[in-house]
C-alpha positions in Angstrom: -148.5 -92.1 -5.0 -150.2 -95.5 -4.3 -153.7 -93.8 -5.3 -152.4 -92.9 -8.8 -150.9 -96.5 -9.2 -154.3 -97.8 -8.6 -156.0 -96.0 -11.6 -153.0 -97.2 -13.7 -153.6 -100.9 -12.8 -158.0 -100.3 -13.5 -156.4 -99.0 -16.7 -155.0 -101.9 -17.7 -157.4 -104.4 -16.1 -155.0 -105.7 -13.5 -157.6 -105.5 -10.9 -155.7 -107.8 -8.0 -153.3 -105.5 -7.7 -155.4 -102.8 -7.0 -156.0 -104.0 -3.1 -152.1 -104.0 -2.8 -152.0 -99.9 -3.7 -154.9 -99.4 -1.4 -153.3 -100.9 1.6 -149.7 -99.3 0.8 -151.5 -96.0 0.3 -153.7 -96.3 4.2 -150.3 -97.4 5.8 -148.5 -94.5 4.3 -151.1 -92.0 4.7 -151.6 -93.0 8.2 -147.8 -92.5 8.7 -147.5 -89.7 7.6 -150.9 -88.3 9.0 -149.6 -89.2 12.5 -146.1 -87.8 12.4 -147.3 -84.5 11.0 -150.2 -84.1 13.9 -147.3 -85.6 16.4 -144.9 -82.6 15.1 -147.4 -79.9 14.0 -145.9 -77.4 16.5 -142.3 -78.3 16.3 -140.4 -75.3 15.7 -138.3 -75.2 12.4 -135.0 -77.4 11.5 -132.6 -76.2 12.4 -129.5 -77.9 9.8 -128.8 -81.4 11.4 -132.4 -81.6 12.0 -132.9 -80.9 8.7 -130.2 -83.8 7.7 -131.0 -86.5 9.8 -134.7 -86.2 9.1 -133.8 -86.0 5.3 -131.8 -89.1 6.1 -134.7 -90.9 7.9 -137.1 -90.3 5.8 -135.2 -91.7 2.5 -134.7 -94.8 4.6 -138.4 -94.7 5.6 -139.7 -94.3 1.9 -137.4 -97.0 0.6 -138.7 -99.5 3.0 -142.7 -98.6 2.6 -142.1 -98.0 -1.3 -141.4 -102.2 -1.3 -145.0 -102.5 -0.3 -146.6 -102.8 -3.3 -143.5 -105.1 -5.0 -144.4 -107.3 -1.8 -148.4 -107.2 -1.4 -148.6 -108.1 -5.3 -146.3 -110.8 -5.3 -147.8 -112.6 -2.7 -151.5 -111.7 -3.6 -150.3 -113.8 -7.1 -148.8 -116.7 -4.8 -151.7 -117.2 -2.7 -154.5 -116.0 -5.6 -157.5 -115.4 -3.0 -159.3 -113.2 -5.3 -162.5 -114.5 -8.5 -161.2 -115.2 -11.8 -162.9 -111.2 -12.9 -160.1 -109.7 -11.4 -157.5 -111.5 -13.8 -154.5 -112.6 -11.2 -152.1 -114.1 -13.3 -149.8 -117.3 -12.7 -146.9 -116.8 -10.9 -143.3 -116.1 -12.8 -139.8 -116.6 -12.3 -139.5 -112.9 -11.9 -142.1 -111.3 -9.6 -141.7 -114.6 -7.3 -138.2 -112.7 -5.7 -140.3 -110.5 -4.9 -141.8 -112.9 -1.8 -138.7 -111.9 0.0 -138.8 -108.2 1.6 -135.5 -107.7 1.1 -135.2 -107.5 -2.5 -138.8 -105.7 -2.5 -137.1 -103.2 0.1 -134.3 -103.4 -2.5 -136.3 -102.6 -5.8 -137.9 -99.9 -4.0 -134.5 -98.4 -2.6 -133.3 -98.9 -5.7 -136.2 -97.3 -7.6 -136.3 -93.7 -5.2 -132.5 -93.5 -5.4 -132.8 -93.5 -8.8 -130.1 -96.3 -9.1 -131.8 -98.8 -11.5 -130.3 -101.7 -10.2 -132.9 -104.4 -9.9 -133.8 -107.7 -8.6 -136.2 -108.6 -11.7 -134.5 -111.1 -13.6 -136.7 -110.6 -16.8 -138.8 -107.3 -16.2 -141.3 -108.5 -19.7 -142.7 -110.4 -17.0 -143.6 -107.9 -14.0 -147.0 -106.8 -14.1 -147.8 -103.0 -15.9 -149.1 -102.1 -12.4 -145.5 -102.9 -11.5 -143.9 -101.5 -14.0 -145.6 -98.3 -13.5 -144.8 -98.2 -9.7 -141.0 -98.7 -10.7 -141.0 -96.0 -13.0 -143.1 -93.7 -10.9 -140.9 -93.7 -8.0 -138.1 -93.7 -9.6 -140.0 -90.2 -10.6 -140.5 -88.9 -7.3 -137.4 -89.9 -6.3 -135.8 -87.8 -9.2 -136.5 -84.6 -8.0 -136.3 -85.8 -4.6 -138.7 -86.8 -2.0 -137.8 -83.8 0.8 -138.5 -81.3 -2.5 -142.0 -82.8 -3.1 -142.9 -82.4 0.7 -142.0 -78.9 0.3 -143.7 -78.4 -2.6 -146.9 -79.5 -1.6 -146.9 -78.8 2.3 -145.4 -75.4 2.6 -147.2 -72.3 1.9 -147.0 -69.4 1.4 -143.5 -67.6 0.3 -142.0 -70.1 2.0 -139.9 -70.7 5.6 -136.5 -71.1 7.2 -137.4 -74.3 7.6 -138.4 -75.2 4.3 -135.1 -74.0 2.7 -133.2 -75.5 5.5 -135.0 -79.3 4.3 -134.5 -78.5 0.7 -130.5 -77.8 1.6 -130.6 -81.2 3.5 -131.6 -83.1 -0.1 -128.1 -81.4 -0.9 -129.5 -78.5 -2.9 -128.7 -75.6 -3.0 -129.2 -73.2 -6.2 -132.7 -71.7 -6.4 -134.7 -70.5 -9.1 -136.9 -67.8 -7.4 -136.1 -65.7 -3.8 -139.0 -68.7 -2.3 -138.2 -71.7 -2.1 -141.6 -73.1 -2.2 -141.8 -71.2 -6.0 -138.4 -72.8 -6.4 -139.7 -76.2 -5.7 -142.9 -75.7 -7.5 -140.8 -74.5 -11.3 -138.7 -77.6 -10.4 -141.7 -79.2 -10.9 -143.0 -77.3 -13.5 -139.9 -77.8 -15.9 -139.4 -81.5 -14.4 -143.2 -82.3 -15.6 -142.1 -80.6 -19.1 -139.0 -82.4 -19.9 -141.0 -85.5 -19.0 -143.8 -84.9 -21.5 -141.1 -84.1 -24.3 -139.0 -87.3 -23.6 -142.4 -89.6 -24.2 -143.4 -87.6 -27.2 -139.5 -88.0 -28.6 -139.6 -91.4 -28.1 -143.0 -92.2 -29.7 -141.3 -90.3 -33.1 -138.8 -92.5 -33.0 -141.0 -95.6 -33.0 -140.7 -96.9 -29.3 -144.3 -98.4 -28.4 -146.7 -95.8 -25.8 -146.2 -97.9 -23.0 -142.4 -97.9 -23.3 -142.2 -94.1 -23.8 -144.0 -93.6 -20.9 -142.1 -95.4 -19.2 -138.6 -94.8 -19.9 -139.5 -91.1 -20.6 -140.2 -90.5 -16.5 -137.2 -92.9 -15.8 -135.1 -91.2 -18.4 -135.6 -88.0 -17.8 -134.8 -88.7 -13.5 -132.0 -90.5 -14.7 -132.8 -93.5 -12.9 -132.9 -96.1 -15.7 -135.6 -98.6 -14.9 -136.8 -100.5 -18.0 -139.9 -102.4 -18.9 -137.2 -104.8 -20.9 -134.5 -107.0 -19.7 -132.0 -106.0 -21.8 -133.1 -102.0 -21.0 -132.6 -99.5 -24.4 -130.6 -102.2 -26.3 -133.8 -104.1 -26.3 -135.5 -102.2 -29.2 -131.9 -102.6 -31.7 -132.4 -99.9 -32.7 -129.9 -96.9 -33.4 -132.7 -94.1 -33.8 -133.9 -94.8 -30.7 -130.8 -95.3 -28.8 -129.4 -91.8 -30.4 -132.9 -90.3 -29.3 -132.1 -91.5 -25.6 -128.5 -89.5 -25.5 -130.3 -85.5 -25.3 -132.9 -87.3 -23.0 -130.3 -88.3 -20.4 -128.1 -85.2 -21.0 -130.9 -82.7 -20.1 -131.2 -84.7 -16.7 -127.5 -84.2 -16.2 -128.5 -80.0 -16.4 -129.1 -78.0 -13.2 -132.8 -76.8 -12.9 -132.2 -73.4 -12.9 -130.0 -73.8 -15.8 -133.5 -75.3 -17.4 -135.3 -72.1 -16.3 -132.9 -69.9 -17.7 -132.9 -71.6 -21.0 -136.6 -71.3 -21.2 -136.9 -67.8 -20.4 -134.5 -67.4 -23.4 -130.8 -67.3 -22.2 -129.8 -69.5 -24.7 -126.1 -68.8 -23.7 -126.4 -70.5 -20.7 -125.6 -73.7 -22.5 -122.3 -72.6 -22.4 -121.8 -69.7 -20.0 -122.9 -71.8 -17.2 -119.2 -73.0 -15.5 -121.0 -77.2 -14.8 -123.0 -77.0 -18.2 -120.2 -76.4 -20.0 -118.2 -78.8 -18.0 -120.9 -81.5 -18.4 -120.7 -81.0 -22.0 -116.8 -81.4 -21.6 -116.6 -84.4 -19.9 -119.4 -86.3 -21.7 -117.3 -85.7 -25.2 -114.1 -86.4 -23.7 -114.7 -89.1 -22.0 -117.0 -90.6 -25.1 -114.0 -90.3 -27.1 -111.6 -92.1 -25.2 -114.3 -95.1 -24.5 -115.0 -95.2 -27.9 -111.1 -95.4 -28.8 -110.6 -98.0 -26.3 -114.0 -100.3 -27.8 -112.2 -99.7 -31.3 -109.0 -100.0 -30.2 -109.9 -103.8 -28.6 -112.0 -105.1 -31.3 -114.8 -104.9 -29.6 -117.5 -104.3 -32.0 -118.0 -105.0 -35.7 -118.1 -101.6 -37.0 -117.0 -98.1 -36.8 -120.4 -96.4 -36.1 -121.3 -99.5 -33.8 -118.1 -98.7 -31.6 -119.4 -94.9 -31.6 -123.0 -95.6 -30.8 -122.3 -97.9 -28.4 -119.4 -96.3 -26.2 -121.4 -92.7 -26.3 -124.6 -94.5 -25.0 -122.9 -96.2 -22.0 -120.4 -93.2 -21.0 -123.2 -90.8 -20.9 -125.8 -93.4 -19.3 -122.4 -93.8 -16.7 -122.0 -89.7 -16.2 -125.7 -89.0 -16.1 -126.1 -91.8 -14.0 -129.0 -93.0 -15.9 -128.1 -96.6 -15.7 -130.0 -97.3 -19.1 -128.0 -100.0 -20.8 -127.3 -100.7 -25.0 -124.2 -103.1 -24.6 -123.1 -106.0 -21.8 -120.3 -104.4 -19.5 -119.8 -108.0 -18.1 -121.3 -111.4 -17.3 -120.9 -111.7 -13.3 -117.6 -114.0 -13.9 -116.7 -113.3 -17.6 -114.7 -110.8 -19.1 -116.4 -108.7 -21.9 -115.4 -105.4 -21.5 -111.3 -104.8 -20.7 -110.4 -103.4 -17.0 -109.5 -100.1 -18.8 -113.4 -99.6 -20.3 -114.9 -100.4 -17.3 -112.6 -98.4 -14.7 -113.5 -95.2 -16.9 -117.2 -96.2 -16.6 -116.2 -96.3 -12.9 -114.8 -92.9 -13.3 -117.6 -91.3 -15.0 -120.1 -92.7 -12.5 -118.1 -91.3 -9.5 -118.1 -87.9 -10.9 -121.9 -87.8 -12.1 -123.3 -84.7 -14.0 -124.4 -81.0 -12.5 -125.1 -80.1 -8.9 -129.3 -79.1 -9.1 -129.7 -81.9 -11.5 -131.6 -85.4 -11.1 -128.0 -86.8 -11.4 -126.1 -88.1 -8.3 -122.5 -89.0 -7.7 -119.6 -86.5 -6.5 -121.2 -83.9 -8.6 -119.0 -81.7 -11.4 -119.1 -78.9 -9.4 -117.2 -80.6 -6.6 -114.5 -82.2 -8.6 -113.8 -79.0 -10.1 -113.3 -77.5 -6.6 -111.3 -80.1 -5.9 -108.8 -79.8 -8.5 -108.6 -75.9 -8.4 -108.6 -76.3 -5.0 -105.6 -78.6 -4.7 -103.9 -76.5 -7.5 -104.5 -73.3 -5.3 -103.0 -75.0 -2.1 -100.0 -75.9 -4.1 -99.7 -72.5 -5.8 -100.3 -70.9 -1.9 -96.8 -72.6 -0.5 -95.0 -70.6 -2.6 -96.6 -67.4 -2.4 -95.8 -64.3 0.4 -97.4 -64.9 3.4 -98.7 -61.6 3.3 -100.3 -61.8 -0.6 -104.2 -61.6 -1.3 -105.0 -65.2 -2.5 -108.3 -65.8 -4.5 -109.7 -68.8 -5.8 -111.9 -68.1 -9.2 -114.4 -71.1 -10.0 -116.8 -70.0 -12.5 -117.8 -66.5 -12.7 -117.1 -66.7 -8.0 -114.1 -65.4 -7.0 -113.7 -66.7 -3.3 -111.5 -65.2 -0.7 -109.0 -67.4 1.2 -111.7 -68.3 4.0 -114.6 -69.1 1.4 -112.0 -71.2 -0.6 -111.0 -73.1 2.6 -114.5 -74.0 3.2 -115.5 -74.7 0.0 -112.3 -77.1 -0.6 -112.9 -78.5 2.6 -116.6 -79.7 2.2 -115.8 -81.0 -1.4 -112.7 -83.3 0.1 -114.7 -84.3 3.2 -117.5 -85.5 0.8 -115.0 -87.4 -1.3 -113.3 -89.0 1.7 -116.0 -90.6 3.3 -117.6 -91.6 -0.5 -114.6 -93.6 -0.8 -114.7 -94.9 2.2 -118.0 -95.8 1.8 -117.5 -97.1 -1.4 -114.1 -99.4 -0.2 -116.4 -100.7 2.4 -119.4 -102.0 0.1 -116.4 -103.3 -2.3 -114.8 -105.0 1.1 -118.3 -107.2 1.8 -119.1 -108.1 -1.9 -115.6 -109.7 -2.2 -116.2 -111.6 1.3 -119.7 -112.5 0.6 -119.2 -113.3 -3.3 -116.9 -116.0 -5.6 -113.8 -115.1 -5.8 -114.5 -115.2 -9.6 -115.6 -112.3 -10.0 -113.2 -110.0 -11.4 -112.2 -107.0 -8.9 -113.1 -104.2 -11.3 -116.4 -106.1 -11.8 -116.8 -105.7 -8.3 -115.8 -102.2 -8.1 -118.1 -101.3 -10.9 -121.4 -102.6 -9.5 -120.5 -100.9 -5.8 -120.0 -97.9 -7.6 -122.9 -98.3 -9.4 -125.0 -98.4 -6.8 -123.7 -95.6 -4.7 -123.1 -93.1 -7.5 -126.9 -94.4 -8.1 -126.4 -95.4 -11.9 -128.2 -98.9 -12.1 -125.4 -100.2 -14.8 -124.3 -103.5 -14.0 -121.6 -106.0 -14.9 -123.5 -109.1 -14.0 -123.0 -109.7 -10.6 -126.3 -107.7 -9.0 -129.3 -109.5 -9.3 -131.6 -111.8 -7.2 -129.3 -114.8 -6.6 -126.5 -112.5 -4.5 -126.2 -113.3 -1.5 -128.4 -111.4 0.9 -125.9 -109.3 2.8 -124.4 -108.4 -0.2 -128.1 -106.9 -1.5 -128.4 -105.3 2.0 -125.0 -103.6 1.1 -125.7 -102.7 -2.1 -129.2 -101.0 -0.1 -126.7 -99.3 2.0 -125.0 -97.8 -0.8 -127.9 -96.3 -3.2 -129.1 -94.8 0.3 -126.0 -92.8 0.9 -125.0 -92.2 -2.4 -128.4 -90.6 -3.0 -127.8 -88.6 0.0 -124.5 -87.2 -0.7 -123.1 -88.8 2.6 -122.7 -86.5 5.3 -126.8 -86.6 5.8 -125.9 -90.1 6.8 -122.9 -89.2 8.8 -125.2 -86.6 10.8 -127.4 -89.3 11.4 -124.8 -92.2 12.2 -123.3 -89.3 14.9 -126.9 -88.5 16.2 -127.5 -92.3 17.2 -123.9 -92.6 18.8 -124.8 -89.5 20.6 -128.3 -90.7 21.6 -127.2 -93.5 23.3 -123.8 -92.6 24.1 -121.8 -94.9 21.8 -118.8 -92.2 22.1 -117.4 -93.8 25.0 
């Protein structure tokens, strides 16, 4: 990845940063050289291998991705290079970028795919930053443990390679292989990238711009080369182009397969597509009512453009921004639009998508679930009980587990959630309104990037390393982080 960026920053003659790739490429590549010639003859994961290595490494790849964000800021602080390779003065923006935490942090932020950043006012980063933002924001759309697999594996693929693409918490596959699976992931990713750039120069956003927000778009991370992200440009063409751009992320891969190969009807057959289409309309509708309904904005289409924008950025967990949610301490949005944004974040878009949160999938069990246990009380003991979701009818021991695994993940996210809400409000002015609070938190572990003012590069440093904590699990879909957590207690026998 570092190798590519270095070509991107010949390109556009911002030769002192070129040194900074090169090093953050030989640390990486000797890494990752070492561990695979330390572990060439492991045998295969078995599943919490699988999950605490898939938890390690996204840990691992958010630290060394804040390299480069490092390495350039200080090669433009101390400037040891001639005047030929054009280091530029330093700026109020890249200088945070001294401090490894909130390089650590714009690189967590950018694999997550969260979009939350520490640049106050990205016009001033460098392209070669810029680029790296977007690009691993990228990579981290499709997911880092998929890339591996793709690339490394060969063959038909292995046990062991399913069993680390299950740890990214995937499941659906497009072929029998999951190395083919990984590799038309790729395929159709790479595709729906391409379109998104070539949309957004027809609507007149500039080449570098499309480029940019057609990679983070597309992963629905929501990086932008502009402070005030999408809303920049004032422009409704564009900001109705981004919309289908943000909903195809929200789309299961397979789902995109299908599509292709013709099965048009999958757009609506398809239990989360449908659901995803659902939501985003329902939702839209009651945010715009609520915009209208306040005062908020001068006119009708206004209110319309802007609340369908910001619910689907929030569902699709893009994080790409048209209108100010909040200030940090001032009120602009009511409690009511900003819990729903809250709400829409939690639930995210379609299992197999770029998109994180609870998933769609999951609520629905959860609700049919709960509606089945309710139903089951009153029921014969001896009766036949199924639970239909979709086009699967489960049996009583397939719903149990199914209902089970969606409520365990929802537990610990809102515990996990509670707890990042819990260290803001100690760490932070009690200014801040709570729903503010509540929004950025879940934000950053539904991995959205939408922000109400508070996150930025004068927070206080443990609330950063919370927020850090957050777009790591939320990314993860928790219970790789619990494996982990009950590895390290069981390594060194914290039980007791």
């Amino acid at each position: 990845m570092s190798a590519i960026s270095i070509i991107v920053s010949a390109v556009n003659s911002e030769y002192y940063a070129i040194p900074s790739f090169a090093v953050t490429a030989v640390i990486m590549g000797v890494l990752g050289t070492g561990l695979a010639w330390r572990y060439q003859d492991a045998d295969p994961p078995e599943k919490r291998d699988a999950m605490v290595t898939a938890a390690t490494a996204w840990a691992v790849i958010g630290i060394l991705g804040g390299l480069p964000f490092l390495f350039i800021a200080w090669t433009i602080q101390i400037d040891p290079f001639p005047v030929w390779m054009n280091t530029p003065p330093m700026d109020d923006t890249t200088v945070i970028f001294l401090q490894p935490l909130d390089a650590v942090f714009e690189s967590m932020s950018g694999f997550t795919g969260t979009g939350l950043t520490m640049a106050a006012v990205e016009e001033q980063l460098p392209r070669s930053l810029h680029w790296w933002r977007s690009f691993i924001e990228w990579i981290g759309g499709v997911g880092v443990i998929v890339l591996t697999v793709a690339i490394l594996s060969r063959g038909g693929g292995t046990s062991g390679s399913y069993t680390l693409y299950e740890s990214e918490a995937r499941s659906e596959k497009i072929h029998p292989s999951i190395v083919t699976t990984v590799r038309e992931i790729w395929k159709i990713f790479v595709g729906l990238t391409l379109g998104s750039v070539i949309l957004f120069l027809l609507v007149g956003m500039p080449l570098w711009d499309a480029i940019n927000h057609g990679m983070t778009g597309i992963a629905t991370g929501g990086f932008s080369v502009h402070a005030a992200s999408i809303g920049h440009y004032n422009n409704p063409l564009i900001e109705y182009a981004v919309v289908p751009v943000m909903f195809a992320g929200s789309i299961a891969f397979p789902i995109h397969y299908l599509i292709y190969k013709g099965e048009i009807r999958n757009f609506y057959a398809d239990l989360q597509t449908r659901w995803v289409f659902i939501w985003f309309i329902a939702g839209s509708l009651t945010l715009i009512g609520i915009l209208y309904a306040n005062g908020q904005y001068d006119t009708l289409e206004e209110t319309f453009r802007l609340g369908l924008f910001q619910f689907v950025s929030a569902v699709s967990n893009t994080g790409f921004g048209t209108a100010t949610v909040g200030e940090g301490t001032e009120q602009v949005w009511s409690a009511g639009a900003t819990l729903l944004m809250c709400l829409g974040m939690l639930t995210g878009g379609a299992a197999g998508s770029t998109t994180s949160g609870l998933k769609l999938i999951r609520v629905i069990t959860l609700v049919k679930g709960t509606a089945w246990q309710i139903r089951d009380v009153f029921r014969p003991s001896a009766a036949v009980q199924y639970l239909q979701i979709g086009k699967r009818r489960l049996d009583e021991g397939q719903a149990q587990r199914e209902y089970t695994e969606a409520t365990v993940v929802f537990i610990f996210w809102v515990v996990f959630l509670a707890i990042g809400v819990a260290v803001l409000l100690r760490v932070l002015s009690p200014t801040h309104p709570l729903e503010y609070v509540i929004f950025d938190v879940m934000s950053a572990q539904s991995n959205v990037g939408l922000d109400s003012g508070i996150t930025g590069p004068t927070m206080p440093d443990s609330a950063k390393a919370m927020l850090i904590i957050n777009m790591w699990v939320g990314r993860l879909e928790i219970i790789p982080v619990a494996v982990l957590i009950g590895a390290i207690f069981q390594r060194f026998n914290l039980y007791r």
